[in-house]
Legacy VTK file of the C-alpha trace (Angstrom):
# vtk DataFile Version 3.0
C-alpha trace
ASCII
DATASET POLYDATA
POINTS 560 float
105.616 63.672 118.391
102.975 62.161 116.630
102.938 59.130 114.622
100.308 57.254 112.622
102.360 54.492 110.290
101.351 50.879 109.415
104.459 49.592 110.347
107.188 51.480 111.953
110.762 51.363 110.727
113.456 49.114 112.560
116.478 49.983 113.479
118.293 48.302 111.079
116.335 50.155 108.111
117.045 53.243 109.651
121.363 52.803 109.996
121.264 51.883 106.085
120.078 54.826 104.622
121.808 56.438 107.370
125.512 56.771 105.423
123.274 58.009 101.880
120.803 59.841 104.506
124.111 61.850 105.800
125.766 62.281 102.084
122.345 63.831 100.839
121.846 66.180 104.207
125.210 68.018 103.449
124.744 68.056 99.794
121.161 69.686 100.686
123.039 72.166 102.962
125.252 73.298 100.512
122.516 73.988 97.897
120.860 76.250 100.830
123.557 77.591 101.484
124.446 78.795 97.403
122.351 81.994 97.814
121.164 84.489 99.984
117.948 85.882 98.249
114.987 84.941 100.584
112.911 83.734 98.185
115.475 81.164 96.466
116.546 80.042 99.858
112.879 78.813 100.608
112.537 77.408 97.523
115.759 75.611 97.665
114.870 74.284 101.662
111.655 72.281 99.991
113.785 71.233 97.238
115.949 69.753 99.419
113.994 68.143 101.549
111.952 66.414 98.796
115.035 65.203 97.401
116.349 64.217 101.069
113.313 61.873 101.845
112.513 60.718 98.156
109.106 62.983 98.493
106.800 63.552 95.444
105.025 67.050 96.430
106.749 69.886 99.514
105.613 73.162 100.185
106.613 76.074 102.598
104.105 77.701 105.083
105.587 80.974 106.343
103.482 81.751 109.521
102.172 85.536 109.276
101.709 88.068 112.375
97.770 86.429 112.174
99.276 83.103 113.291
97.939 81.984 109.801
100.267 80.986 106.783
101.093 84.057 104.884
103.061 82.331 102.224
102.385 78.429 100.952
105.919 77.712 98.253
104.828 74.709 96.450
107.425 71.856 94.907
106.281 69.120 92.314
102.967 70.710 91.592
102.485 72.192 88.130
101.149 75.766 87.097
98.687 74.086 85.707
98.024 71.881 89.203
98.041 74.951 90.641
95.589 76.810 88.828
92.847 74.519 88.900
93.675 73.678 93.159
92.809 77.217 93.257
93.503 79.110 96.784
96.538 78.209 98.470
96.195 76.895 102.406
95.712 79.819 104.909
96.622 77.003 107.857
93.502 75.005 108.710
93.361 70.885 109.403
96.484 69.470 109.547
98.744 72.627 108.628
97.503 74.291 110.785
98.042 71.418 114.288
101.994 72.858 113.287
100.978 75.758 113.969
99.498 75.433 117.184
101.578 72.610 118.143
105.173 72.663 117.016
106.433 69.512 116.569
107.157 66.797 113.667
104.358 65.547 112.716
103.877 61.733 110.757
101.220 60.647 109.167
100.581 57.146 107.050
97.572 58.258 105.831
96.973 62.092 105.878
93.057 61.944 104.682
92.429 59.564 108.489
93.462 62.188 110.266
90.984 64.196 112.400
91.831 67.326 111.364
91.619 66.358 107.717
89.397 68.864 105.972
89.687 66.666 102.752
91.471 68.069 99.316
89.501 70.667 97.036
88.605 69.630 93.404
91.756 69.099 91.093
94.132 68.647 93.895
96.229 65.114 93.974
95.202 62.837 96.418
98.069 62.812 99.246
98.789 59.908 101.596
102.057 59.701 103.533
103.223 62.832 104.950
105.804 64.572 107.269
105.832 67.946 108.808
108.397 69.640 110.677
108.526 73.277 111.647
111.561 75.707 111.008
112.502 77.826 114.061
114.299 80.884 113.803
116.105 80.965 117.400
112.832 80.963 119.814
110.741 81.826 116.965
108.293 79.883 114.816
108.646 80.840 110.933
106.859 78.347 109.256
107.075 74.721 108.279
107.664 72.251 106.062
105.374 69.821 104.526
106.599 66.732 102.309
103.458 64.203 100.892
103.791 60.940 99.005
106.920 59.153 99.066
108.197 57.788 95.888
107.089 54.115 96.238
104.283 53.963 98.260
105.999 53.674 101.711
105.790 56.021 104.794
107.954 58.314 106.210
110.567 56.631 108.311
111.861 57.859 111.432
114.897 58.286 109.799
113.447 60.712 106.882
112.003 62.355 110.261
115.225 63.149 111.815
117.351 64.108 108.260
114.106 66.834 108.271
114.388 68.102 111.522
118.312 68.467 110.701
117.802 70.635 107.820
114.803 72.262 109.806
117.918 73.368 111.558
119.918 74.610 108.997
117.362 76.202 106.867
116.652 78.087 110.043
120.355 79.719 109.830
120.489 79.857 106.272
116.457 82.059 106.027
117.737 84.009 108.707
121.105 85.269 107.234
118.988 85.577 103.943
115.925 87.589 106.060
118.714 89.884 107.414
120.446 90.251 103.406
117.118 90.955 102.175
116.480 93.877 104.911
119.630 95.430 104.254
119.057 95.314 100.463
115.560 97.291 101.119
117.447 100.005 103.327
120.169 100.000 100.608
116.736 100.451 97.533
115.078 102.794 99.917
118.432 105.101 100.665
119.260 104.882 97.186
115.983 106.060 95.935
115.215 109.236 98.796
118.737 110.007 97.713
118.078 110.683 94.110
114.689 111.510 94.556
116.258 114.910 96.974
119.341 115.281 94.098
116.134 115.464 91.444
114.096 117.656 93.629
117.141 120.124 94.262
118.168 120.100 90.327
120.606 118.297 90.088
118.794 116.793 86.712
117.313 118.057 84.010
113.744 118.974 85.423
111.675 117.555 82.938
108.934 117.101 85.669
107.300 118.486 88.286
107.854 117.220 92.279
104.990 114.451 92.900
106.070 113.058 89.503
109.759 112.489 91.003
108.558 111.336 93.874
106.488 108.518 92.655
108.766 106.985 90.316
111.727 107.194 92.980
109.309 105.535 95.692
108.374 103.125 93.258
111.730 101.711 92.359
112.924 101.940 96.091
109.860 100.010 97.527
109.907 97.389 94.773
105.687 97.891 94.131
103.775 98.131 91.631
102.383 101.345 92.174
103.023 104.669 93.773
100.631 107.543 93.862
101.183 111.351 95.674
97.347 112.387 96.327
96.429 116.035 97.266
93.589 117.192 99.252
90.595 118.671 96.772
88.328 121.171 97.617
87.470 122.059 100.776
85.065 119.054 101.521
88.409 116.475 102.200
87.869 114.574 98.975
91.636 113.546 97.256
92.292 113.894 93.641
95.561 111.266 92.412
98.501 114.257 91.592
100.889 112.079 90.123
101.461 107.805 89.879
103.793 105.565 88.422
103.173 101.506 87.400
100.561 100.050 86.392
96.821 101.209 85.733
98.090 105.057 85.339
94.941 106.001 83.441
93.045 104.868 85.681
94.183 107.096 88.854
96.034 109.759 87.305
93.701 113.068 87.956
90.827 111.305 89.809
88.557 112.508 92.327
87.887 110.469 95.341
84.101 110.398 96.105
84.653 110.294 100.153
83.984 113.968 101.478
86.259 113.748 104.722
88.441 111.410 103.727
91.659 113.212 104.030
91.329 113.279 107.787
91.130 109.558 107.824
94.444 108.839 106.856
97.700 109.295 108.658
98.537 112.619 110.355
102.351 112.109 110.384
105.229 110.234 109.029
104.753 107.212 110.137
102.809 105.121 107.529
99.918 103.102 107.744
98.888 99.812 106.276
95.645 100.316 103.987
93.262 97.757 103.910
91.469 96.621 100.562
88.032 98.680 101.511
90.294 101.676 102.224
92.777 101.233 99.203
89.187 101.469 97.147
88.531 104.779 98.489
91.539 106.654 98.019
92.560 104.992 94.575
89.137 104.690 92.712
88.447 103.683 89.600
91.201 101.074 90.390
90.518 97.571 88.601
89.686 94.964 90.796
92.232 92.589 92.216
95.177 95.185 91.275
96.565 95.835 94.259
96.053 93.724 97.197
98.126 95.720 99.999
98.936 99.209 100.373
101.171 101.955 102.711
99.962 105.494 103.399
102.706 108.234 104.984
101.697 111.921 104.985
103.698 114.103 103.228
104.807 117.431 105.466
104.714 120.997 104.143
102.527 124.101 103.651
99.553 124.417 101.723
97.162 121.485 100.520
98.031 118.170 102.654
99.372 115.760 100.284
99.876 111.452 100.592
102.206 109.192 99.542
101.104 105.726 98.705
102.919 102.648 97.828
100.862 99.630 96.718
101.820 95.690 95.818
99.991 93.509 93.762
97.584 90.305 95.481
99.915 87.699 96.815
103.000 89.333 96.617
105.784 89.572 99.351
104.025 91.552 102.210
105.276 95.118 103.765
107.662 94.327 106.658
108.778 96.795 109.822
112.146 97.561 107.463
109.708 98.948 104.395
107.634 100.992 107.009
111.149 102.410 108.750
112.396 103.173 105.247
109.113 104.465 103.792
109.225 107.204 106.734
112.470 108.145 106.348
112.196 108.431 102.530
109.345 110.517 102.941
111.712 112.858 105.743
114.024 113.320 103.022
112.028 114.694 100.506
109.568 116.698 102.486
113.183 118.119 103.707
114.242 118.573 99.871
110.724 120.389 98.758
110.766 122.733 101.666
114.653 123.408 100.997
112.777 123.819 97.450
110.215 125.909 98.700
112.215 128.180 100.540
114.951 128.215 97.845
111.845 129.580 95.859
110.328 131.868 98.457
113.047 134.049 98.427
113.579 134.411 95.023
110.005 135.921 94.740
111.333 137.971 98.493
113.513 139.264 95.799
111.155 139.563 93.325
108.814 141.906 95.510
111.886 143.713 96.750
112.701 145.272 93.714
109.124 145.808 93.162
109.130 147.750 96.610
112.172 149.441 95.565
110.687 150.842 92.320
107.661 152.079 93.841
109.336 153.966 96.534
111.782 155.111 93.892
109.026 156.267 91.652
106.854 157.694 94.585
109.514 159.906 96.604
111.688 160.851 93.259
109.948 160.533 89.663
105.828 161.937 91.287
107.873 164.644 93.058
109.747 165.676 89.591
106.850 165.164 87.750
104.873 167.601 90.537
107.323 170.207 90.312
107.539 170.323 86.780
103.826 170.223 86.678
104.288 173.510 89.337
107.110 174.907 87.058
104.796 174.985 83.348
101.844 176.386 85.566
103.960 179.181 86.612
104.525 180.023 82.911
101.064 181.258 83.158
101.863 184.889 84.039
104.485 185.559 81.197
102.790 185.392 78.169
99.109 186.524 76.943
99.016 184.185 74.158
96.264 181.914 73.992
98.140 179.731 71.928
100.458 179.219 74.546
98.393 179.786 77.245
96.307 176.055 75.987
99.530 174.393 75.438
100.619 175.217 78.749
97.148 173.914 80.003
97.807 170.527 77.621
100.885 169.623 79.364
99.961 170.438 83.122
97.077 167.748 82.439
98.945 165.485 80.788
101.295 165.467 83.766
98.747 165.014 85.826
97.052 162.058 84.026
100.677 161.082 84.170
101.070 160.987 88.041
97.854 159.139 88.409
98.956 156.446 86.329
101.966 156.430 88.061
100.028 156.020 91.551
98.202 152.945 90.099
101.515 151.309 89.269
102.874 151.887 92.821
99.629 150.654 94.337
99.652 147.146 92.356
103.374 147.053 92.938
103.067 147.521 96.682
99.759 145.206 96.603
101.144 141.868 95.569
101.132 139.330 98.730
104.620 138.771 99.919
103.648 134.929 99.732
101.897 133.630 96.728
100.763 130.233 96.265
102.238 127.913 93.563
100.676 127.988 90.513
99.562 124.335 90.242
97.964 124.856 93.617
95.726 127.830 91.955
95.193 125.122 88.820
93.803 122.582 91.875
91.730 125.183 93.946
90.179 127.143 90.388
89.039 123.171 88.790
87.380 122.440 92.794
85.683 126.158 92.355
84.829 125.574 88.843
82.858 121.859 89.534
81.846 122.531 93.248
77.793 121.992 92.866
78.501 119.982 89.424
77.626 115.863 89.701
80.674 115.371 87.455
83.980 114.364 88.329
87.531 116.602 86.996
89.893 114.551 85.312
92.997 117.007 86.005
96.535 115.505 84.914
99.468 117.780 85.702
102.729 117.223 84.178
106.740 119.093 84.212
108.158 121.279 86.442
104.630 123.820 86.076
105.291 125.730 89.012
109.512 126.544 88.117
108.544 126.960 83.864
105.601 128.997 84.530
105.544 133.125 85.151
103.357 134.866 86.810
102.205 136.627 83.806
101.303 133.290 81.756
99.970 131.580 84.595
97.305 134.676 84.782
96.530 134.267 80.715
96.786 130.520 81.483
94.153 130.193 84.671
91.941 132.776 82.348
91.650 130.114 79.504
91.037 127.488 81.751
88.652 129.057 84.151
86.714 130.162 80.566
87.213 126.420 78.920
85.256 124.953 82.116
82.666 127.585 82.484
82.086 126.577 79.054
81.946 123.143 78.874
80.068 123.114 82.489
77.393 125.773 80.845
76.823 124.317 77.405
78.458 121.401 76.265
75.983 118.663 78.148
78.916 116.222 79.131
79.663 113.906 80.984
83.171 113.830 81.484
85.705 116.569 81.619
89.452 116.295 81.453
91.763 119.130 82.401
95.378 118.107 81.101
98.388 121.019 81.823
101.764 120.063 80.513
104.919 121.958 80.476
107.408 119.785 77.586
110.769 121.896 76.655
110.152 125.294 75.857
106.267 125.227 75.256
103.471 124.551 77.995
100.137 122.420 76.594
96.801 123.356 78.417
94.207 120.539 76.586
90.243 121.126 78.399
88.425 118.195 76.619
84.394 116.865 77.011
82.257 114.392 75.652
79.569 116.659 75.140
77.340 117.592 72.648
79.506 120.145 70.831
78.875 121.995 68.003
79.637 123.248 64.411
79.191 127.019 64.016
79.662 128.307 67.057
77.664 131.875 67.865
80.119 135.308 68.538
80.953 134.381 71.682
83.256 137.200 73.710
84.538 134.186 75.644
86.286 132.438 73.165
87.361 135.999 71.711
88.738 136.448 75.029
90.324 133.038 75.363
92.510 133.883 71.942
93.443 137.095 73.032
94.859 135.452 76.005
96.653 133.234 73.865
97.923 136.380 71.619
99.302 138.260 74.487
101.355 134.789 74.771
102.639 134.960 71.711
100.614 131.385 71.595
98.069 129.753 69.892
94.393 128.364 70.827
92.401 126.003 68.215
88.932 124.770 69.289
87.930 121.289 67.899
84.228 120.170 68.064
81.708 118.239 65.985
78.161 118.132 66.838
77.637 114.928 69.383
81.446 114.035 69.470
82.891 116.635 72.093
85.405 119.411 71.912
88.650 119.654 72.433
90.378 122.864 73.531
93.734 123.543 73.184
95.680 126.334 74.492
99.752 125.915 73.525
102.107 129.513 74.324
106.216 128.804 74.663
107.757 129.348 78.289
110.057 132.268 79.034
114.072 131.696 77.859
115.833 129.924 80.841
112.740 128.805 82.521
111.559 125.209 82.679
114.116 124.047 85.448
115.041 125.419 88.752
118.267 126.277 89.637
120.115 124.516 91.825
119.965 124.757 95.689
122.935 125.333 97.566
123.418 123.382 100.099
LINES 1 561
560 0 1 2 3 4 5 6 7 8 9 10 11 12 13 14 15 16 17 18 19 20 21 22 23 24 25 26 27 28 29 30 31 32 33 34 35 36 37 38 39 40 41 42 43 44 45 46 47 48 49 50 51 52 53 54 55 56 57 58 59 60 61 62 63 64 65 66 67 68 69 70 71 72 73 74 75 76 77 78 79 80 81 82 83 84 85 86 87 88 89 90 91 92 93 94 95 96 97 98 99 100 101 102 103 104 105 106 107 108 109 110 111 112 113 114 115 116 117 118 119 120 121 122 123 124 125 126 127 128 129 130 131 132 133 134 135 136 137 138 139 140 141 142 143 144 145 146 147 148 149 150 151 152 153 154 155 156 157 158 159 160 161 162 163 164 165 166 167 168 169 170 171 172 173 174 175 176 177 178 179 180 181 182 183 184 185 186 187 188 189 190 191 192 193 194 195 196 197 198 199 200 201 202 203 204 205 206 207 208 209 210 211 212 213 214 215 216 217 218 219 220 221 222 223 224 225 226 227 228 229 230 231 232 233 234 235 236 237 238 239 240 241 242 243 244 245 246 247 248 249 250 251 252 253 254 255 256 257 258 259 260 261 262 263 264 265 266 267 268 269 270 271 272 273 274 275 276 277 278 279 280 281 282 283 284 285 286 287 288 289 290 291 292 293 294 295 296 297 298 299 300 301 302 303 304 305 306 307 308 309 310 311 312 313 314 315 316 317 318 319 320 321 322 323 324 325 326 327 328 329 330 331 332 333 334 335 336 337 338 339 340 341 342 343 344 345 346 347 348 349 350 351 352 353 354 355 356 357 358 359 360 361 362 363 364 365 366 367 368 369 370 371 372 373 374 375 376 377 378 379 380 381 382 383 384 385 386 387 388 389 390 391 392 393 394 395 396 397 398 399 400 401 402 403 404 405 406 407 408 409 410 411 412 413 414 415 416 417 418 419 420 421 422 423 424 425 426 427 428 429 430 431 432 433 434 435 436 437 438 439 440 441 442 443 444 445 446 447 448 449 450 451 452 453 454 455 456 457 458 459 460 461 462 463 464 465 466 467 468 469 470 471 472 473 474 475 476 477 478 479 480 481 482 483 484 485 486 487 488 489 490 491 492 493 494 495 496 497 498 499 500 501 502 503 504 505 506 507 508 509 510 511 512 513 514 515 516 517 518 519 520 521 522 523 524 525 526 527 528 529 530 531 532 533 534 535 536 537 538 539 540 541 542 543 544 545 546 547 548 549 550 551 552 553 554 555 556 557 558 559
């Protein structure tokens, strides 16, 4: 131990505010003990303490894997105090000789010491202090500082040793309350992959599409401000932001990353990854700055585009531990699980789908042609009975209308047999047509998907629906001189919203264009509508709106 005092303590100070000294140490332990949220605990240890040893100012420095302080918990300082102090200690000087050499530490004067770096602008001047650390079995978790005893006077051994007894204690009392916390996490993150999979699987009232579900779920199970599913764009590896919940949503939802290659940078497998603040900036950009200060990555499993989850916290808040990375991969298990239960579940409804379809056209090739031939064979025949022209070019009428008949026929069995046993999901055409449509352009898509597109949408719409878009952004690409494009696809109840707006130069009286005559006819055949907004210099706005089939909009159910 180290000591630096004017005048040390006798003995006989020491044994009378030993019986007081004793009466306030148990009264301290009981307020520990009063509650097992981590946070409280800790600031309940240097509330203690302060009133123990009749201290003006404690804090809390909870040592980080860096062998820096992670956390500084400040008592007696105001907001105010704290504010103008500005960055808390990291663990230089004097804070830091704890760390590097556990043991109570005394000081008269803590501005004589050698360490002393001095205290920044705003910060009350400090004399007398005590520091003891708080071990956690064999293991350092941070210690306890306590400045400027009420009084003027030093620290006394005494104040020294009724520390290092509720060093002790607090040890216990943050370790029960590190293990709660941990077990609360598994319970949020259990909780939340569990209804995320009984969402996924339709057990709700899918009002939104997968990566929506999965954000808000991971959200609320990781306690962060932020979640984000990102999907690979193009075929250069940028990322475009599919779906996010908390804060800033505007400012991620739909966006482009600018780093070709960047998918193959991040994590390959389950396991997540810890982003730092450079790489947080390239996968979430446009992101204000300071808004999230820490950041997990986890690939999320399954065919087709590769697709990220990310969890983010805000600067200075509670760090990721091992329990959030455990949980964060097993959360991301069980609903890579649920959407490939989902994607089978939907797989073989379109097996079904193209069954019938094979069905019919073997139906209508080896019974209805055949009929049709031998009726063709049957009028022909005719021929030789009757000399009457008449009859004679009615006969010849119907034999070619049979024929035009079978042909037509043909054609229908071709493009039923001819549709791939596997088609992709129709937001994944909606991702790869906008990367086709700007590939070459120096603009960046907005694109904001929302609702369960790929379970509300037919096949038939979703053809009328990719033909308005892919016209709306040849369009506004061609002609409208913009500089930003936003692609926004909704499916709400029983309608589905396709909205292509720019900030172009737009126009007034717009020339015959077969385009947009094609992009209403589209919208006919929906039994929808299309209206075209522009003004010249202020943009246009084009909005497609056609109901969804009866009983569509939510998957059913998968057994399970």
């Amino acid at each position: 131990m180290t000591t630096y005092s004017a005048e040390p303590p006798t003995d006989a100070s020491a044994e009378s505010v030993a019986p007081a000294g004793v009466e306030n140490l148990l009264a301290a332990f009981a307020a520990i003990a009063d509650d097992l949220g981590l946070d409280t605990v800790l600031e309940r240890v240097i509330a203690a303490a302060c009133h123990l040893v009749d201290a003006r100012f404690g804090a809390l420095g909870v040592i980080g894997p860096d062998r820096m302080l992670s956390h500084f918990i400040t008592v007696g300082l105001a907001d105010e105090e704290i504010r103008r102090i500005g960055p808390l200690p990291t663990g230089h000087g004097v804070l830091g000789l704890l760390i590097t050499e556990p043991h109570p530490l005394r000081l008269s004067d803590l501005r004589e010491h050698p360490l002393a770096y001095g205290f920044p602008a705003g910060h009350p001047q400090m004399t007398s202090f005590l520091g003891v650390p708080l071990r956690i079995h064999d293991r350092i978790f941070g210690n306890l500082y306590l400045t400027e005893k009420n009084g003027g006077a030093d620290f006394s051994d005494a104040d020294e040793q009724l520390v290092v007894s509720l060093a002790s204690a607090a040890g216990v009392a943050i370790e029960n309350s590190r293990l709660f916390d941990e077990a609360s996490r598994r319970t949020r993150w259990l909780e939340g992959g569990l209804n995320a999979v009984r969402e996924l699987l339709g057990e709700h009232d899918g009002a939104r599409n997968d990566p929506e579900i999965l954000t808000t779920h991971a959200l609320n199970a990781s306690h962060s401000i932020l979640a984000a599913v990102l999907r690979e764009f193009g075929n250069k590896g940028e990322l475009m932001c599919e779906a996010v919940d908390g804060v800033e949503i505007e400012a991620f939802l739909g966006r482009r990353s600018h780093d070709m290659g960047l998918v193959n940078k991040l994590p390959t497998s389950l396991s997540p990854v810890l982003l730092s603040a450079d790489e947080i900036a390239e996968v979430l950009p446009g992101a204000p700055a300071g808004t999230i200060g820490t950041a997990l990555c986890c690939r999320l499993p399954g065919e087709g585009d590769r697709r990220f989850l990310i969890i983010g916290r805000a600067p200075g808040a509670a760090p990721f531990i091992d329990v959030d990375h455990e949980m964060m991969r097993s959360f991301a298990s069980h609903v890579s699980l649920a959407l490939e239960l989902l994607r089978v579940h939907r797989q073989r409804e379109q097996e079904a789908v193209f069954g019938d379809r094979d069905r019919i056209a073997r139906d209508l090739h080896d019974l209805v042609i055949q009929r049709l031939f031998a009726a063709g064979l049957s009028i022909q025949s005719l021929r030789k009975y009757t000399p009457d022209v008449e009859a004679l070019n009615r006969i010849s009428a119907v034999t070619t209308e049979l024929d035009a008949t079978i042909r037509e026929l043909r054609d229908t069995i071709y493009s039923l047999r001819s549709v791939p046993q596997v088609t992709p999901t129709f937001t994944s055409t909606v991702f790869s047509l906008v990367a086709d449509a700007f590939d070459g352009h120096d603009l960046d898509p907005v694109l904001q998907l929302s609702g369960p597109l790929d379970a509300a949408v037919d096949d038939e719409r979703a053809d009328h629906v990719r033909a308005v878009l892919l016209e709306g952004l040849s369009n506004a690409l061609r002609h409208a001189e913009a500089h930003a494009i936003t692609v926004t696809l909704r499916a709400r109840g029983e309608h589905l919203e396709l909205r292509i707006t720019d900030d172009g130069r737009g126009f007034e009286n717009p020339s015959r264009s077969s385009g947009l005559a094609n992009m209403k006819r589209r919208a006919e055949l929906c039994d929808g509508s299309l209206s075209i907004t522009s003004t010249s210099g202020g943009g246009t706005d084009v909005r497609l709106e056609i109901p969804l089939a009866a009983n569509e909009g939510t998957s059913p159910p998968v057994s399970r």
